[in-house]
N, C-alpha and C positions, 0 to 999 in steps of 0.2 A: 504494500500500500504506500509505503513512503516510494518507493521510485517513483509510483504514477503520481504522486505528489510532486516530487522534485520537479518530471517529466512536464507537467499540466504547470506548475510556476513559473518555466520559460514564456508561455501564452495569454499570461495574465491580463496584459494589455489588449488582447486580440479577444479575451473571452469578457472581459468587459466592454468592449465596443460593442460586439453584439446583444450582450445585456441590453444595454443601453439600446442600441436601434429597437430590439422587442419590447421594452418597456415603453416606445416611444410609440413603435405600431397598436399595442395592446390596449394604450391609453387613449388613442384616437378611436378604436373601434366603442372601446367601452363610453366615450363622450358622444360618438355619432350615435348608436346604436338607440340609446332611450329617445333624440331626439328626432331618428328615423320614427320610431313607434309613436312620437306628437303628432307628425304626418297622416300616419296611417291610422290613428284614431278618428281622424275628420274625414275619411272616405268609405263606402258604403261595402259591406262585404262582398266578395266575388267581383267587385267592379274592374275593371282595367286599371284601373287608378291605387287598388288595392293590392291587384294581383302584379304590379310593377314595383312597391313595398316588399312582397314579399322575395323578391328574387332578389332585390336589393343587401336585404334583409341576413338573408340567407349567404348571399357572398363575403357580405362585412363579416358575420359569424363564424361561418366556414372557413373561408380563404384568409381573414386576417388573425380578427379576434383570438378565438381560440388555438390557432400554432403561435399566434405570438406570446399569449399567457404558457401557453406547455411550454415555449424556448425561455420566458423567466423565471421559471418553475426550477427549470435543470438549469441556466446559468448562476441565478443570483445566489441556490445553495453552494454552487460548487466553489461558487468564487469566494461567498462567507468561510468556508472549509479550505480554500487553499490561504488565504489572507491569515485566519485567525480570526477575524472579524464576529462570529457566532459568538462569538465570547462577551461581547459586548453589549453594553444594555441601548445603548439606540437603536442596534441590528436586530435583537430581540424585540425591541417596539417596532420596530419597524418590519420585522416576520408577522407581526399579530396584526396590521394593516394591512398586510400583502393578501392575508388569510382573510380579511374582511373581504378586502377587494376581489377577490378569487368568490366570494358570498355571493357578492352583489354581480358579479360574473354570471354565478349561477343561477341566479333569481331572473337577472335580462334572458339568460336563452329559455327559461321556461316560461318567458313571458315572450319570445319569439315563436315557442311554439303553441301557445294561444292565438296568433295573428296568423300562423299558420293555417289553422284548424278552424278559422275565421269564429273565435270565441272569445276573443278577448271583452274583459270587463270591466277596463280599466280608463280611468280619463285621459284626455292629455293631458290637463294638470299634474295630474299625478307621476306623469312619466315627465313633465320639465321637473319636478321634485326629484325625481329619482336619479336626474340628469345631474345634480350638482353633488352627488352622494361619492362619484369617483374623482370629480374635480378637488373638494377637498380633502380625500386622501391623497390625491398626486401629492397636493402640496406641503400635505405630513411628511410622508412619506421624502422629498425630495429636502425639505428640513432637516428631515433627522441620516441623511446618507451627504447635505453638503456641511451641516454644522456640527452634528455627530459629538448632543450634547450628550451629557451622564458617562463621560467616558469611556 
């Protein structure tokens, strides 16, 4: 285990850029995504108008969203594990935001596949509310990884 340690510390830089592009893909889908579903709460189910939401929908989810969250998943531990960084208490608040965010991840695709199924029951209000839920964790989140209070 230490060699693929040693081995994986040469890449450090290079496994952190990538972090970063997927954290930045991930954060786009997860901002677009509730305010796709504002859209598509004002158009009438089965409509063309509806069913052009849902392909939308459906690629931002598929194609972006969720390989960008699975690629922060495996980078950001691997990188806390080669750094040292897991040891620390803002990376540890900052796992327990990741893990909200990865929540509210989850709560939008089952709320993608209500729009799906053409059931959904939910306002647009309620989904601009929901829209500002991963905004302010970016900003925790980016807090506590450039200030990196608590030591």
């Amino acid at each position: 285990m230490d060699a693929l340690r040693d081995f994986l510390a040469n890449y450090i830089p290079w496994i952190k850029a990538f972090h970063v592009i997927a954290v930045i893909a991930w954060m786009c889908g997860m901002l677009y995504l509730p305010r796709l579903f504002v859209y598509h709460t004002e158009t009438k189910p089965g409509s063309e108008a509806s069913e052009r939401f849902k392909v939308m929908e459906r690629r931002l989810l598929r194609g972006i969203t969720n390989p960008s969250m699975i690629a922060v998943w495996i980078l950001g531990p691997l990188l806390a594990w080669l750094t040292g960084a897991y040891l620390d208490t803002w990376m540890q608040l900052k796992f327990v935001l990741v893990v909200i965010l990865s929540g509210i991840h989850g709560f939008l695709a089952r709320c993608w596949r209500d729009f799906e199924a053409d059931r959904n029951t939910r306002s647009a209000r309620f989904y601009r509310i929901i829209n500002e839920i991963p905004a302010l964790l970016m900003v925790l989140i980016v807090i506590l990884v450039v200030v990196q209070p608590f030591g």
